[in-house]
N, C-alpha and C positions, 0 to 999 in steps of 0.2 A: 203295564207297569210291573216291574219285577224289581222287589224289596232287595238291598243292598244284606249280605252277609250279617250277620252278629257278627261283634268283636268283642270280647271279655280283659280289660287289665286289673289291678290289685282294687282301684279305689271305682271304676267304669266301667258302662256297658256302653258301647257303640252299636248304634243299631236305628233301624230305616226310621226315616220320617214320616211322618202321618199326617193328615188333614187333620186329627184331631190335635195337634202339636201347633193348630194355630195361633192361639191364644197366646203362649207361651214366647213362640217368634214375635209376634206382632209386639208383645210386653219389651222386649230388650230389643226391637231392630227398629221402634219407634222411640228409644231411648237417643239423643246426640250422643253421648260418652261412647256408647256402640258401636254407631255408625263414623264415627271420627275418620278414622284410619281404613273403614271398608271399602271405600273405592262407590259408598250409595251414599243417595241419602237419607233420612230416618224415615220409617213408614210414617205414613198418614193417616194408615185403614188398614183395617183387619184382612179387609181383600189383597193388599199387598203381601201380605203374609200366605195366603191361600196360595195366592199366583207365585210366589218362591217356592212353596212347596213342591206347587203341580211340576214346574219347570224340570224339580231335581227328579220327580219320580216319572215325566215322559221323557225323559232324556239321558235316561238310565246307560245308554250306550257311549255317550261322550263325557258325564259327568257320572259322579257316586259321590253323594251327601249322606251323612250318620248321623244323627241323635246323639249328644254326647250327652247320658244319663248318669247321675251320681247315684252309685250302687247302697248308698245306706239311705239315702231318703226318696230314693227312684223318681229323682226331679231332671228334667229337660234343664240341661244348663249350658247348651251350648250343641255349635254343629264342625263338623268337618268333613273337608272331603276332597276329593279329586274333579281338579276342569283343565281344560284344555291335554285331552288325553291323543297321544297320536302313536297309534298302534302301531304304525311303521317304524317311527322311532326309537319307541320303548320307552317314553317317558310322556311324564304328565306333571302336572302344578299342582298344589296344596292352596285350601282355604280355611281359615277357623277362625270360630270366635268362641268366648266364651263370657257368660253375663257375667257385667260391674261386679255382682256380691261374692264371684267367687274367683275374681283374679287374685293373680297370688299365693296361688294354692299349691302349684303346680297339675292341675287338671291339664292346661294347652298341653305342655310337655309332655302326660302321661298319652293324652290322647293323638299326639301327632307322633310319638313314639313306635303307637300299635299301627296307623296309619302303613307311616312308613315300611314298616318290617311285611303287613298286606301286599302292600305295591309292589316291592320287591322279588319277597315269596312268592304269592298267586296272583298277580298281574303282571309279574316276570320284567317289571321294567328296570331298565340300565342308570334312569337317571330319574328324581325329582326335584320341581324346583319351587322357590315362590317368591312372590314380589311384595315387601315391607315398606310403607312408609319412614322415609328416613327420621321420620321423630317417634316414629312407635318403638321406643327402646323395650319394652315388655315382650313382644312378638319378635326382636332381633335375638332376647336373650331365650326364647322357646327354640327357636332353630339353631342356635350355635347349641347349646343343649342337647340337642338329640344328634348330631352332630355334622349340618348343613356349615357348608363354607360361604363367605361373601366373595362375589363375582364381582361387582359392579355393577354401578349405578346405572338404570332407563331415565332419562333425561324427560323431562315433561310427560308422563309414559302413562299417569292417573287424570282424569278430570272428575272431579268431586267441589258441592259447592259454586260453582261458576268457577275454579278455575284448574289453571294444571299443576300439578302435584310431579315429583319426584321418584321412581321407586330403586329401592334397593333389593338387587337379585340374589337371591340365595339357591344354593342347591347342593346334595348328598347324589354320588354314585353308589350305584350297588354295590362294589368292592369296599368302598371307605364304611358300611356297614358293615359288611361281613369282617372287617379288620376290629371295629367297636367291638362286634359281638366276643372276640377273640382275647379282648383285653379284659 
C-alpha cells in the first residue's frame, strides 16, 4: 500500500485514505442522498466502508482516491479520485463526492480543480473524463466549472437500484487546460 500524494488548495487538503476514515465513509455512503447518483448502493455496515477503503489503497496502481479534508476544521468531507486509469492511453476517469452538509460550497469544484491539474502535470495524461447521471445537475455544473466539455450520452451504461440508468460523459484534454490556465 503506497499513500496517494498530498494535495493543498486555498480551502483543502487532499490526501490518502485510512482505515481510520471509516467511520466517516460509512456515515455519508450509508446515507441514500449520497449514494443517489453514485453508480452503489447505500452501505449497510461499517465493513462496507473498510472494504472501499482497502480496494482504493491495494489498488493503488489502477486507481488513486484522496480524502477531501476541509482545511479550517480538518474534517473528512469527502473523496476523489482517479479509476479506470490506462497508461497506454494517457487518460483516466474522475470520481467524487462530497457529504450532503457541504454541497454548495464549492469544495467538488475546488477539489476536482487540483485533481485535474495532478493528472495532467505528474500523471502526464492527455485526457480525463467522467460519467454524470443525467439528473445530477450539481455534478454536471462542477465539471463544466473546471472546464470539462459534454461528449454524449452512454445509453443504459449505470445499473443502480435494480435498474439501468443513463450517463452523461464528460471530458477536459490537456490542451483545453493549458488554454484555461492562460486566460
Amino acid at each position: 500500500m503506497k499513500p496517494v500524494p498530498m494535495l493543498r488548495t486555498e480551502r483543502l487538503q487532499l490526501r490518502s485514505l485510512s482505515l481510520k476514515d471509516s467511520d466517516t465513509i460509512y456515515s455519508y455512503f450509508s446515507n441514500p442522498e449520497m449514494t443517489k447518483y453514485y453508480g452503489m448502493e447505500p452501505f449497510q455496515s461499517r465493513l462496507e466502508a473498510d472494504k472501499f477503503i482497502k480496494d482504493f489503497l491495494d489498488d493503488y496502481n489502477m486507481l488513486f482516491r484522496w480524502g477531501i479534508v476541509e482545511k479550517s476544521t480538518n474534517k473528512l468531507i469527502g473523496t476523489c479520485g482517479f479509476h479506470a486509469i490506462s497508461e497506454k492511453h494517457l487518460r483516466a476517469e474522475i470520481g467524487y463526492e462530497i457529504e450532503v452538509g457541504h454541497w454548495g460550497k464549492g469544495y467538488a469544484t475546488e477539489a476536482i480543480r487540483a485533481l485535474v491539474h495532478y493528472g495532467f502535470d505528474t500523471m502526464k495524461f492527455q485526457r480525463i473524463g467522467a460519467n454524470v447521471y443525467p439528473e445530477n445537475v450539481g455534478s454536471r455544473k462542477v465539471l463544466e466549472k473546471v472546464g470539462f466539455t459534454h461528449e454524449g450520452m452512454l445509453r443504459s451504461y449505470l445499473f443502480q437500484g435494480g435498474s439501468f440508468h443513463d450517463a452523461n460523459v464528460f471530458s477536459i484534454l490537456k490542451k483545453e487546460m493549458l488554454e484555461n490556465r492562460e486566460q
